[in-house]
N, C-alpha and C positions, 0 to 999 in steps of 0.2 A: 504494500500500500504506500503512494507516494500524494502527499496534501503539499498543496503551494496554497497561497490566498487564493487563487481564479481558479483553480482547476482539481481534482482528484481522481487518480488514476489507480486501476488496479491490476496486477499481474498475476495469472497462476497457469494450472498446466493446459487449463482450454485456450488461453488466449490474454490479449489486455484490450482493455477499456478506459474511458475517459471521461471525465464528466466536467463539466462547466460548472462552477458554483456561483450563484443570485449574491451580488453585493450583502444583502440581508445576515445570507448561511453564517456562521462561524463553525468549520470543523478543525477538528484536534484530535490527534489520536497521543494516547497515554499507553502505555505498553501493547498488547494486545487489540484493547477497548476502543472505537471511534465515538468521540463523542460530540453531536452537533448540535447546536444553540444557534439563537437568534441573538438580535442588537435588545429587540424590545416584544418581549413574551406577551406582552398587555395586547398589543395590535391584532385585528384578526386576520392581516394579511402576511404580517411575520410569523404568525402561528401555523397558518395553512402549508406556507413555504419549510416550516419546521416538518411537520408532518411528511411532504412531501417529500425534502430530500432525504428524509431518514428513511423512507421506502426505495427510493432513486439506490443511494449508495447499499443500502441491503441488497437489491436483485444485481445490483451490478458485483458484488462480493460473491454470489451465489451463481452468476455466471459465468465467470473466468474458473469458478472452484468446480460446476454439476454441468452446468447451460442447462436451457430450456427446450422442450419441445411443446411443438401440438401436433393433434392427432383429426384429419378431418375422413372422410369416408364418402364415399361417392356411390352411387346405386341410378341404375338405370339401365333398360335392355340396350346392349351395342355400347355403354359407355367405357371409355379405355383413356387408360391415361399413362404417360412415359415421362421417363426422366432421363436425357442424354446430356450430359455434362453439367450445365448452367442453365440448360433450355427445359422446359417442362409443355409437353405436348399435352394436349387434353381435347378428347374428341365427347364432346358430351350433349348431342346431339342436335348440333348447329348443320346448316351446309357446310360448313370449313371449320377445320380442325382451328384451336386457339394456342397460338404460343405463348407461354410467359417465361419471361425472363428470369431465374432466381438473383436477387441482390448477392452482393461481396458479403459473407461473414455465414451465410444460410445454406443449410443441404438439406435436401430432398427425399424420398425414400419409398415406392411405391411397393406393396404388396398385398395382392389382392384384391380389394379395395377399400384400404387403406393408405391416404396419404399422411408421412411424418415430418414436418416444417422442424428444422433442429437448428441452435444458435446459442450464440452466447447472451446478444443483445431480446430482451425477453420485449420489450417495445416491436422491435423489429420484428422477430417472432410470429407474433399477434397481429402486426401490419398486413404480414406476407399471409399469412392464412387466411386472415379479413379479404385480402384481395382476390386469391384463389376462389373464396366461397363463393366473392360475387363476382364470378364468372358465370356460374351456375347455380341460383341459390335453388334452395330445396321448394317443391312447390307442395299446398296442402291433401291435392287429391288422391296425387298417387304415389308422394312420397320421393320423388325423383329429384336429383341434382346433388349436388355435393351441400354438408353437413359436418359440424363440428362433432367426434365421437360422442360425446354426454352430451348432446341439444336434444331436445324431445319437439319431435314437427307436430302441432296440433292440428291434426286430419279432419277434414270435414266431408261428408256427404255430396255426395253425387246429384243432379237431377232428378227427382223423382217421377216418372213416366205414369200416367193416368191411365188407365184402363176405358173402353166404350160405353161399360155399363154407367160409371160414377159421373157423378153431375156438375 
């Protein structure tokens, strides 16, 4: 762990990361312990930015040490999706297949259908998948498109067709 005033940065076997710190921040680290404070605790806009880099510098600790994944799942007859280097093909029932690009820091992992978005940066992460999803988001009737593993799609009924007899 390297603290300057402007910046905090972290090293380990996944990788390093960097963070910009808000005029506001004051962090310190004491042997092991980082410890981050504001100028004026009373304010509620110094308190929010408390809160928030003290989650910021946690996942970014927790990234360079585990990294992140997500997990999204795709379902659909004829849907196929690849992953060749950096490029991520997905054929998820357009006329034309769709490229995406994976960002620097991100890998990819298809199997079955299951896609795994893996990184250090957990913002980043979350972006990339967010963006995947909406390529194809999942639709209510039949349950088709790509999907976060743990989402639950709330399905709804179909057309109800009337018979000759009923009025």
């Amino acid at each position: 762990m390297k603290i300057t005033e402007t910046t905090i940065s972290a090293k380990g076997p996944k990788g390093q990361l960097s963070l910009d710190l808000h005029p506001l921040v004051l962090v310190t680290q004491k042997d092991k312990e980082i410890n981050i404070k504001v100028n004026k605790p009373e304010d509620k806009a110094s308190r929010s930015l408390w809160g928030t880099f003290r989650a910021l510098v946690n996942n970014q600790i927790i990234g360079v040490s585990e990294g992140f994944s997500k997990q999204l799942e795709f379902s659909g007859v004829g849907y196929r999706i690849s992953i060749s280097g950096k490029k991520m093909t997905l054929e998820v029932g357009f006329s034309h297949p769709v490229e995406y690009e994976l960002p620097e820091g991100i890998e990819g992992k298809v199997e079955k259908s299951t896609i795994t978005i893996s990184g250090i940066d957990k913002a980043l992460v979350g972006q990339v998948a967010s963006e995947i999803r909406a390529i194809r988001k999942p639709e209510p009737y039949k349950g088709k498109g790509i999907k976060y593993v743990d989402e639950i799609i709330r399905r709804k009924a179909g057309k109800v067709v009337k018979t000759a007899g009923e009025g």
